[in-house]
N, C-alpha and C positions, 0 to 999 in steps of 0.2 A: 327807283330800281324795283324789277320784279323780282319776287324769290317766289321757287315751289316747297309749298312744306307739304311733306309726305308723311302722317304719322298718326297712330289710329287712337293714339292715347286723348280723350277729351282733355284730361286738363294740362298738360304738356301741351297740346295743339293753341289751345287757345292762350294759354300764356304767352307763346313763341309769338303768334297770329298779332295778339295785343301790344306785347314791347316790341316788338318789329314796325308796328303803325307809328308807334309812337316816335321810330327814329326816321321815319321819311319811306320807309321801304312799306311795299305794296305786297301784299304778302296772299297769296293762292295755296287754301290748305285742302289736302286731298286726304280721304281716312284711307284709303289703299293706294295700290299701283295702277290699277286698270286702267287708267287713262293717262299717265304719265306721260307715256312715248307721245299720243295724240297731243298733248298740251305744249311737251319740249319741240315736238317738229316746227311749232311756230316761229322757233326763235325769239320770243316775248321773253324771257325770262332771263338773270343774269346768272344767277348760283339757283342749286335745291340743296334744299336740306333733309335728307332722307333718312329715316327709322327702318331696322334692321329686321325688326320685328312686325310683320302687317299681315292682317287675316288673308290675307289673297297669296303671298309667297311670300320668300325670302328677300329681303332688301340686297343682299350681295347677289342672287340670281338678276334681279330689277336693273343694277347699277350693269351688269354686266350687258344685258340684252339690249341696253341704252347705249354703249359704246358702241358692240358689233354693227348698233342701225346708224352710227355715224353723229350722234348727237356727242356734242363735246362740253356742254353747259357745265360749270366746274360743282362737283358734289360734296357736299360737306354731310357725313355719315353721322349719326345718333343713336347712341344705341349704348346699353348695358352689358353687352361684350363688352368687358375691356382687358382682355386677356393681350400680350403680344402678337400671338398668333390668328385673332379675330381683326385689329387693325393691320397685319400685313395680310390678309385673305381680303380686307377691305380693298386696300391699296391697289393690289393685284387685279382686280375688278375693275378697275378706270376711279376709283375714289380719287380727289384730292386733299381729304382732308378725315378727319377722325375725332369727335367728341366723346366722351363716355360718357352717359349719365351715373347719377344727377350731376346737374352742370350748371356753373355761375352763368345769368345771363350775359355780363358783360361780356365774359370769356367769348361767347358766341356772336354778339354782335363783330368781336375785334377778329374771329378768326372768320367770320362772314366778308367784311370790309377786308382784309386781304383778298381773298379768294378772287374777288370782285374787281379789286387793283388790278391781278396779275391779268384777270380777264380770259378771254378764249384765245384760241392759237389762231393767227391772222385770217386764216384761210380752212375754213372748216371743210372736212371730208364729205365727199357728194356721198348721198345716198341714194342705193343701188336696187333693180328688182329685176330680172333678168336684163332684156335688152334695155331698161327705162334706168335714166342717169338724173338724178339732180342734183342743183347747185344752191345748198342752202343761203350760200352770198350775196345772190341775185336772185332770187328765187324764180330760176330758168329751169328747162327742165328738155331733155334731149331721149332720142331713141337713136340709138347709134348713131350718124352724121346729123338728122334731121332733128330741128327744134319743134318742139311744141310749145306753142302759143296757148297759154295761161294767163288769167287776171289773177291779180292777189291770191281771192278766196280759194278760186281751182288748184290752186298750188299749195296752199294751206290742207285743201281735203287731201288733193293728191299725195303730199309727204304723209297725214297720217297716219294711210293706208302703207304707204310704203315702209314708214319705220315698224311697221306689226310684221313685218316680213312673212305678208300669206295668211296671217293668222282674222280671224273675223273683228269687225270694230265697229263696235256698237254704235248705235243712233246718237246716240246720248256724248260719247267722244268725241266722233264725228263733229257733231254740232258744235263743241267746248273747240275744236278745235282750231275752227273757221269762224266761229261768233263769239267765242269767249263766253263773257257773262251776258250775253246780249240773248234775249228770251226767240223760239224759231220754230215755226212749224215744221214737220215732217214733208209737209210739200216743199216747204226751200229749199230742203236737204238736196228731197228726190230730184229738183231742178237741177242742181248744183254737181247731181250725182251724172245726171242726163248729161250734162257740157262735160265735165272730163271724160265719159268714156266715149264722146263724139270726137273728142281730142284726139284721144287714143287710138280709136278705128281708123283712122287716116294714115296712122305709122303702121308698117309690114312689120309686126314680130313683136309689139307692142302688150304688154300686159293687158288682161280685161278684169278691170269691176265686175265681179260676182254678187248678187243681190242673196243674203243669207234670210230670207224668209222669217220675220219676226223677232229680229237681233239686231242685222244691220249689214255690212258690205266687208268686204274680203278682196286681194287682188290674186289674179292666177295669170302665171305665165304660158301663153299658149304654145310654146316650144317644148 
């Protein structure tokens, strides 16, 4: 099983990182958010575990912006909020689940392995960018009636991009997101970058890859 662990604390990260190996689970730990969206579009991951508190924003902003793009991967929240009103502000954000620190590891393994049981909803929500529809299911991908024809990885760049809804996504995500841990030049990328938006030019009304000059790529809808 993969889990995302999101959390900027070293030795919480690595505690989590280490008894998580040790129970079979593959564990992916990120010190912020910034590349979340890009990592969840793959659907590689089964639960995250996300901290409330990370130098780039809010964990409840994170959790939220995660739903609206249609990822549905179930969230188990960490955090030293533990007031009522901090786990129902959780909840109301797409959370499934709520831990407070400090926290028994077992505790976390047993409400992880739930999580994980109940699993995702059959049929996860396409994710949208104006006229550009995808189907995390099958990783297909439509422009109004017409399919576009993708290989794995094009589909992998292209949800990225899609779940940042417009916003710029670095080299660096990008790459995580279509290679994983897998090491990649900046020309694979650009190759990689070249075949989806040749994809894309062949649909009328189609979104375009924006090249963000020394950052990384962006999608704009031409409508």
């Amino acid at each position: 099983m993969n889990v995302l662990l999101i959390e900027d604390d070293p030795g919480i990260g690595r505690f989590v990182t280490r008894g998580l190996a040790a129970k079979g689970y593959r564990v992916a730990w990120e010190r912020d958010g910034s590349r979340a969206a890009a990592l969840l579009a793959s659907n590689g991951f089964s639960a995250v575990l996300l901290d409330l508190g990370l130098p780039d924003g809010d964990g409840l902003d994170l959790a939220r912006s995660l739903r609206s793009s249609g990822i549905v991967v179930p969230i188990l929240m960490l955090t030293a909020r533990g007031a009522l009103q901090d786990r129902l502000d959780g909840f109301a954000v797409g959370a499934d689940d709520y831990l407070p620190k400090p926290f028994a590891f077992d505790e976390l393994v047993a409400r992880l392995a739930v999580l994980i049981r109940r699993g995702t909803p059959a049929v996860a929500r396409p994710l949208r960018f104006g006229a550009l529809e995808l189907d995390p299911e099958r990783h297909a991908a439509r422009v109004g009636p017409a399919a576009v024809p993708l290989s794995r990885r094009e589909y992998l760049l292209l949800a990225a991009l899609v779940a940042h809804g417009g916003d710029t996504v670095s080299r660096a995500s990008l790459s995580a997101a279509v290679w994983e841990d897998e090491a990649v030049s900046d020309n694979a990328l650009d190759v990689y970058v070249g075949y989806v938006r040749r994809r894309l030019a062949e649909q009328p009304g189609a979104p375009v890859i924006v090249t963000v000059r020394g950052t990384g790529f962006r999608l704009t809808d031409p409508t």
